[in-house]
Structures are given as structure tokens and as C-alpha cells.
Wavefront OBJ file of the C-alpha trace (Angstrom):
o trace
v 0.000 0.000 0.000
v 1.436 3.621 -0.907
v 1.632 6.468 0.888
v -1.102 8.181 -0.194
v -3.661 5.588 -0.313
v -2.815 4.692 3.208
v -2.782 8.584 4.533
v -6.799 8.648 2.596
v -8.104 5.525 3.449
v -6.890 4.830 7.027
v -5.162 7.709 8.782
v -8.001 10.117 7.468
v -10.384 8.025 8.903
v -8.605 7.432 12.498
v -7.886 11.167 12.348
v -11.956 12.419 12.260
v -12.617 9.623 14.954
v -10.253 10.568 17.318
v -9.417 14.704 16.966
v -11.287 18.218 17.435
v -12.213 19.402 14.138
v -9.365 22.050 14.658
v -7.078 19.627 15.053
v -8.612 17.579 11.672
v -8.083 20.819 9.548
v -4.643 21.022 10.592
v -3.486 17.436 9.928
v -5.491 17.537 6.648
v -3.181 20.338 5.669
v 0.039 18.512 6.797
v -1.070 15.003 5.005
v -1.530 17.078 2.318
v 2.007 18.917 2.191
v 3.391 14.994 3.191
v 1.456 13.404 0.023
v 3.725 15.846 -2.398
v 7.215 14.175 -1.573
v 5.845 10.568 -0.124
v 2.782 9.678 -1.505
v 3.566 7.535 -4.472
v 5.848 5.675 -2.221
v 5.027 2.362 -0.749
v 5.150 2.206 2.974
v 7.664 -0.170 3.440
v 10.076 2.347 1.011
v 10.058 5.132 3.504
v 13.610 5.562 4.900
v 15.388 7.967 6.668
v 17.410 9.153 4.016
v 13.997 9.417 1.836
v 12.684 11.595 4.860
v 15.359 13.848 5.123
v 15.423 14.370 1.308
v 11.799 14.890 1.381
v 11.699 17.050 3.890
v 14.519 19.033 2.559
v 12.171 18.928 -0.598
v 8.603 20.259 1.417
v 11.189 23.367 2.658
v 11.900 24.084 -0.741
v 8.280 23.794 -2.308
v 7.252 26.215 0.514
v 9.619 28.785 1.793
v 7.471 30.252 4.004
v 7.671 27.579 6.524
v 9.607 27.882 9.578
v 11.680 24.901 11.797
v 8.499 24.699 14.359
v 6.474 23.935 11.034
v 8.366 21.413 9.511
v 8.815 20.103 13.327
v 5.299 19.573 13.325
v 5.217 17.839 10.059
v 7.590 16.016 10.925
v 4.943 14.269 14.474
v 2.245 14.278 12.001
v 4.282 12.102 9.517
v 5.478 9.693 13.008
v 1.721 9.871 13.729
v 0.955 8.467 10.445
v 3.663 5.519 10.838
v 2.629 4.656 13.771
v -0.981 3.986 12.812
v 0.584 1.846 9.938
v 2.024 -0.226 13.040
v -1.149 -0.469 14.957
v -2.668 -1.661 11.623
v 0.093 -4.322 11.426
v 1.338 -2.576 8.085
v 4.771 -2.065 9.136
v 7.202 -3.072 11.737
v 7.611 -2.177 14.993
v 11.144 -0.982 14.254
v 9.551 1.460 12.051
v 8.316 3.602 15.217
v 11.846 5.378 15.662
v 12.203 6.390 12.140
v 11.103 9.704 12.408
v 13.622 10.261 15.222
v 16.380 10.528 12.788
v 14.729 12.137 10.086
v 17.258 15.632 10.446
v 15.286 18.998 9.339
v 16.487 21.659 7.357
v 17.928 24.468 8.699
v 15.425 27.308 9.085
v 14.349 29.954 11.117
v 10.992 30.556 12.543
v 8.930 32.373 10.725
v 6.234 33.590 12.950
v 7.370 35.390 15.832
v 5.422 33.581 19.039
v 4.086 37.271 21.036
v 2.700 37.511 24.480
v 0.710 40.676 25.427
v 1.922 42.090 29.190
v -0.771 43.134 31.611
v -0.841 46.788 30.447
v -0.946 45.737 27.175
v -3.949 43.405 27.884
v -5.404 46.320 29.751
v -5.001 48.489 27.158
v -6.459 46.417 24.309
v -9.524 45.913 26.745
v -9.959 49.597 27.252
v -10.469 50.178 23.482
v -13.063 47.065 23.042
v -16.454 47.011 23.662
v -19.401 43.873 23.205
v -18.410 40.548 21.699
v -14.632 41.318 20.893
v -14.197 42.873 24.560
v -15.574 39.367 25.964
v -13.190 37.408 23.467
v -10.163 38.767 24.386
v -11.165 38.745 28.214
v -11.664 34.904 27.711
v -8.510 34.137 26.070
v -6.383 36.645 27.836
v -7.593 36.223 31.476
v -8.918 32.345 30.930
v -6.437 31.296 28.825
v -9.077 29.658 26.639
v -9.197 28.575 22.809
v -10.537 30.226 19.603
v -12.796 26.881 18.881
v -13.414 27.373 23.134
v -14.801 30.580 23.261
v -17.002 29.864 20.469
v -18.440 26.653 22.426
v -18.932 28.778 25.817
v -22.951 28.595 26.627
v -24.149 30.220 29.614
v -25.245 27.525 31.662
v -20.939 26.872 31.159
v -20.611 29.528 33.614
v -21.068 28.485 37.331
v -19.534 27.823 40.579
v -17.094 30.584 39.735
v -15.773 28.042 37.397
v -15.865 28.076 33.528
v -16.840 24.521 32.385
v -15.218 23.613 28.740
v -17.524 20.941 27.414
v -17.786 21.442 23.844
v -15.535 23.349 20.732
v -17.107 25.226 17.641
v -14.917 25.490 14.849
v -15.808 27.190 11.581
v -19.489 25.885 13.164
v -18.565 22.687 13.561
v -19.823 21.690 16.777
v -17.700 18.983 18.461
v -15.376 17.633 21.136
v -12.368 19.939 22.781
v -9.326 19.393 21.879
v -8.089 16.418 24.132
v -9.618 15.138 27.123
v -7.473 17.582 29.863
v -9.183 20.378 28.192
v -12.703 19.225 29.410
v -11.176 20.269 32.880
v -13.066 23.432 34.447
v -11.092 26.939 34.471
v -11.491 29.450 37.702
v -13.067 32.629 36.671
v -10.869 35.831 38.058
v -12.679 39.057 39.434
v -12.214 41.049 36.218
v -13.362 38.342 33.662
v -16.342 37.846 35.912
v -16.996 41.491 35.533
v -17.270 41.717 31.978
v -18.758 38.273 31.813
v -21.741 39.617 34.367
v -21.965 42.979 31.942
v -22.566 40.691 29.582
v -24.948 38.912 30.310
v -26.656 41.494 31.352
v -26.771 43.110 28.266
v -27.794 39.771 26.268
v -30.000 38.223 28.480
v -27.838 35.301 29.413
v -29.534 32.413 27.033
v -27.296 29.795 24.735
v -24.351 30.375 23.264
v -22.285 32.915 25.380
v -20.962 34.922 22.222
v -23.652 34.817 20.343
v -24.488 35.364 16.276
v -27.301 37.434 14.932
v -29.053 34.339 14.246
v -28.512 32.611 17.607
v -25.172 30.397 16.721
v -21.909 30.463 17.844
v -19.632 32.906 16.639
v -16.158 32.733 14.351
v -13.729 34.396 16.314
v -10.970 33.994 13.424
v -13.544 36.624 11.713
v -14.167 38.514 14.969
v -10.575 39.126 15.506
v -10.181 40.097 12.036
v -12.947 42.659 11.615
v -12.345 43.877 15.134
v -9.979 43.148 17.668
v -7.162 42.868 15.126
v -7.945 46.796 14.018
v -7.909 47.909 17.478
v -4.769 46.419 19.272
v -2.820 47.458 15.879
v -4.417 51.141 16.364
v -2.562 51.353 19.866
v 0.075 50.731 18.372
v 0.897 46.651 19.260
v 2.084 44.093 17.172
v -0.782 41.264 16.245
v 0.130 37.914 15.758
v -3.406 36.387 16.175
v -5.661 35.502 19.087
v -3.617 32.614 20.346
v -1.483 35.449 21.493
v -3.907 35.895 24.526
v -3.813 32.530 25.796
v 0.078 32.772 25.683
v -0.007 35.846 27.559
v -2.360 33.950 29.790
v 0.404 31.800 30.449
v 3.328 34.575 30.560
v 1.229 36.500 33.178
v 0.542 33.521 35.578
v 4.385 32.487 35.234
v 5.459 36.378 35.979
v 2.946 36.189 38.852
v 5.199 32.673 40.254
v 3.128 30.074 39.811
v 4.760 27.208 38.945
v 4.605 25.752 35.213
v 2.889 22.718 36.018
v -0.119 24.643 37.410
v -0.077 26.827 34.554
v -0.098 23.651 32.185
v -3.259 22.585 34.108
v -5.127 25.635 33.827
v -4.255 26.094 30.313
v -5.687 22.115 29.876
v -2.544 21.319 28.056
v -1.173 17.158 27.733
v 1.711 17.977 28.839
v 3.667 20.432 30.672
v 6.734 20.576 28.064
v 4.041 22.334 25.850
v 3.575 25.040 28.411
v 7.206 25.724 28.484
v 8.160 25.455 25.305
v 5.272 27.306 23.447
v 2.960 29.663 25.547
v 5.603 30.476 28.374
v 7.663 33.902 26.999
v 9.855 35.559 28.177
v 9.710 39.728 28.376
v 12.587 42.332 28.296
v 11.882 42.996 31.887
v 11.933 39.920 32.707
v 15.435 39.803 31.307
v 16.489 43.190 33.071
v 14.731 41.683 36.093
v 16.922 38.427 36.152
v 20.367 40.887 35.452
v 19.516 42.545 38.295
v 19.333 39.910 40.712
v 22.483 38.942 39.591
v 23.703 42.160 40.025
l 1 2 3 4 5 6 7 8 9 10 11 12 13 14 15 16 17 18 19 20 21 22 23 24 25 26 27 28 29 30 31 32 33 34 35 36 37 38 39 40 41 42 43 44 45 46 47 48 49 50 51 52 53 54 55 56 57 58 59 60 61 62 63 64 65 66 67 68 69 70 71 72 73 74 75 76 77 78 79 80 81 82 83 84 85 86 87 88 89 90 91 92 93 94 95 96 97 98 99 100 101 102 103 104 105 106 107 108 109 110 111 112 113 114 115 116 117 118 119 120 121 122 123 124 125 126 127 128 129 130 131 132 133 134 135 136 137 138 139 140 141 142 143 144 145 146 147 148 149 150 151 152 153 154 155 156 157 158 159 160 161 162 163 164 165 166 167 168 169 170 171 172 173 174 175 176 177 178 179 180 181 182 183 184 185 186 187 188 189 190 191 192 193 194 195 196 197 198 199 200 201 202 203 204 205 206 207 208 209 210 211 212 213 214 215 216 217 218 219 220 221 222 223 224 225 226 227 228 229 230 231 232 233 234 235 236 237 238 239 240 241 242 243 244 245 246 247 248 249 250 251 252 253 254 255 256 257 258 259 260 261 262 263 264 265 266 267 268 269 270 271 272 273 274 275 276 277 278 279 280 281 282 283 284 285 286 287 288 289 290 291 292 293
């Protein structure tokens, strides 16, 4: 069985059972990108010299893409051997491959921002309605983009957001993993704006509501608002996720300890926490000279 064939007819399959629809769109577009340089080949041809060569070749098809990018390709393509070996259509010795599969040399493209407090603040200050309530989810929360949109009202309680559901693109559907189902503590100024709210909308289904009574797209949201704003402050935008990282900066500045933010966050693991959504500032730099000093 080839590439290809395999990626369409088995891993496609596994992949809609198991994963958010976020997550779904995402390996769809990384099968896809894989499919160019392996899919004609036959499973049991996949090397590690083919890999590295094939990566090498994705780099150079899209230049655009950064060493976290082709990192991630690279798990989705062990994800996709690794089914083969569940499936009993390669070896087990095929489960390390990936491990020496060496990426091309790149930088990273897309600059990973955190908002500080002020900044959050400030962005706050200059929002009003639904994008005001986004950004005080994802900021103070630490929540989603698919999250938000699956917030309901009844969500809300014991001081406590519950995350039981994700809307993406308004597909309604599981969260991301199952540590993300765990509830998130609501902080005095989210339950502010989250009581204004309500007020103001009554307090019935979804909690960000469309004109017609469905969820909401925050990707368009953002776009049409919040993006407009935080750039008019002036601040850099690198997309909502940048909230939920600053989420994570904040909680870190504040000293609590990484595996506490990992929980709140709802992330697998706790080397996600660090490695992605934890950033350092410049005064945390000039902070950490100091004490030396």
C-alpha cells in the first residue's frame, strides 16, 4: 500500500474519529504537504534518508515555513507511521524512524508574542461587546478560539468556567483532548465583563452569540475587530492565540509554577507550556540581570 492511499483511506479516517475538528483541519493540511514528496511511495520504502530528502524537498516547495512547522510535520508524519504499526502494516522498528529524520535548517517564521498586563489592559480599554468578551476569555482564561465559540451560559457556574464542547468554523464537536474538558477558575475582572454581559444579552445559549442565535467565528471577529484595534494602539498582532500565551506569561510572571499553569491552560503535557505559551519579556530579562547584580 502507498503512501497516499494509506494517509486517505486509514489515517483520514482514524484522524476524524479521534481529533477536534481544529485539530482535523490542521493534519489535513500537513497530510496534504506529506502526500507531495511521499505519496507515491510504498510504505515499506520510507527511509530515513527518503525523509530527510523529502523534507529538505517540502522546505523548498514552501519557503514560508519555519523549523516549528516542519517540526510539526515532521509528528504528524510519526503519527501516520505509527498507525501503519497499529494496523500491522509495518514493523515495529519502524516507530523510531522519524527520530532521525534531520530537518532543514530554518528559522521561525512567525514570531510567538505575548501581550503584558498593560498591554492586555489596554487592548480591553479600546473594546467594547463581543470582541471585549473574546479577548477577556482568552487573555484572562487562557481559553481557545474553537473554546470561546463553544462557551454557553449555563458553562458559567460555581465561579468556574466549564469547557464541554468546541465550535470550529461551526462545527460543533469535542475539545481538543480530554485535559481540556477540565473546568477553568473565573478571576474578578473576567467575571466582571462576563456579568456585563450577560446582562446586556440576556444570558440564554451560546455565550458569544451570532445574529441568528449560533456560535460565533472568532478567526472573523478578531479580524474585523480586535485585530484593528490592538494594531491602532500601536501593538504588534500575531493572532488571538497570542492571549492565551499571555495567559500563560502572566501567571508564570505572577510565580506560579509551570505545572499549574499547564493545568489551567488544559494542556497534555507540561513541556508544551514551556516550550510554546511560556515567553519571556525584556523585563523579565532586566529583572533576572539585576538579581544577579
Amino acid at each position: 500500500m502507498n503512501f497516499s492511499t494509506f494517509i486517505n483511506e486509514h489515517f483520514t479516517p482514524h484522524c476524524h474519529a479521534t481529533l477536534a475538528a481544529s485539530s482535523q483541519a490542521s493534519y489535513r493540511l500537513a497530510c496534504t504537504s506529506l502526500q507531495r514528496v511521499f505519496g507515491s511511495l510504498e510504505l515499506s520504502e520510507l527511509t530515513v534518508p527518503i525523509g530527510i530528502s523529502g523534507f529538505a524537498e517540502i522546505s523548498r516547495l514552501n519557503s514560508r515555513l519555519g523549523h516549528r512547522s516542519l517540526a510539526h510535520l515532521r509528528a504528524i508524519l510519526s503519527a501516520v507511521i505509527t498507525h501503519a504499526i497499529r494496523l500491522g502494516l509495518l514493523p515495529l522498528t519502524s516507530g523510531t524512524l522519524t527520530k532521525y529524520i534531520v530537518l532543514p535548517k530554518r528559522g521561525n517564521t512567525r514570531v510567538q508574542h505575548a501581550y503584558t498586563l498593560p498591554q492586555v489592559q489596554a487592548i480591553l480599554a479600546t473594546l467594547t461587546g463581543l470582541p471585549r468578551v473574546a479577548v477577556a476569555l482568552a487573555a484572562y482564561a487562557g481559553l481557545r478560539s474553537a473554546e470561546i465559540s463553544g462557551l454557553m451560559w449555563q458553562d458559567w457556574r460555581d465561579d468556574c468556567l466549564y469547557i464541554e464542547r468546541a465550535v470550529w468554523r461551526g462545527i460543533v464537536g469535542r475539545t481538543k483532548n480530554q485535559a481540556s474538558c477540565a473546568p477553568v477558575p473565573v478571576i474578578a475582572p473576567l467575571a466582571a465583563i462576563l456579568e456585563q454581559w450577560k446582562q446586556e444579552t440576556g444570558g440564554n445559549g451560546y455565550m458569544l452569540a451570532s445574529a441568528v442565535g449560533g456560535s460565533i467565528r472568532i478567526d472573523r471577529l478578531a479580524q474585523a475587530s480586535v485585530r484593528p484595534a490592538v494594531e491602532k494602539i500601536p501593538l504588534p498582532w500575531t493572532g488571538v492565540h497570542a492571549f492565551r500565551r499571555s495567559c500563560a506569561t502572566l501567571l508564570y510572571q505572577a510565580g506560579i509554577p509551570d505545572l499549574t499553569i499547564a493545568r489551567i491552560l488544559r494542556h497534555g503535557s507540561v513541556e508544551t507550556t514551556r516550550r510554546c505559551y511560556i515567553k519571556s519579556t525584556s523585563a523579565d530579562l532586566r529583572a533576572a540581570m539585576e538579581a544577579l547584580q
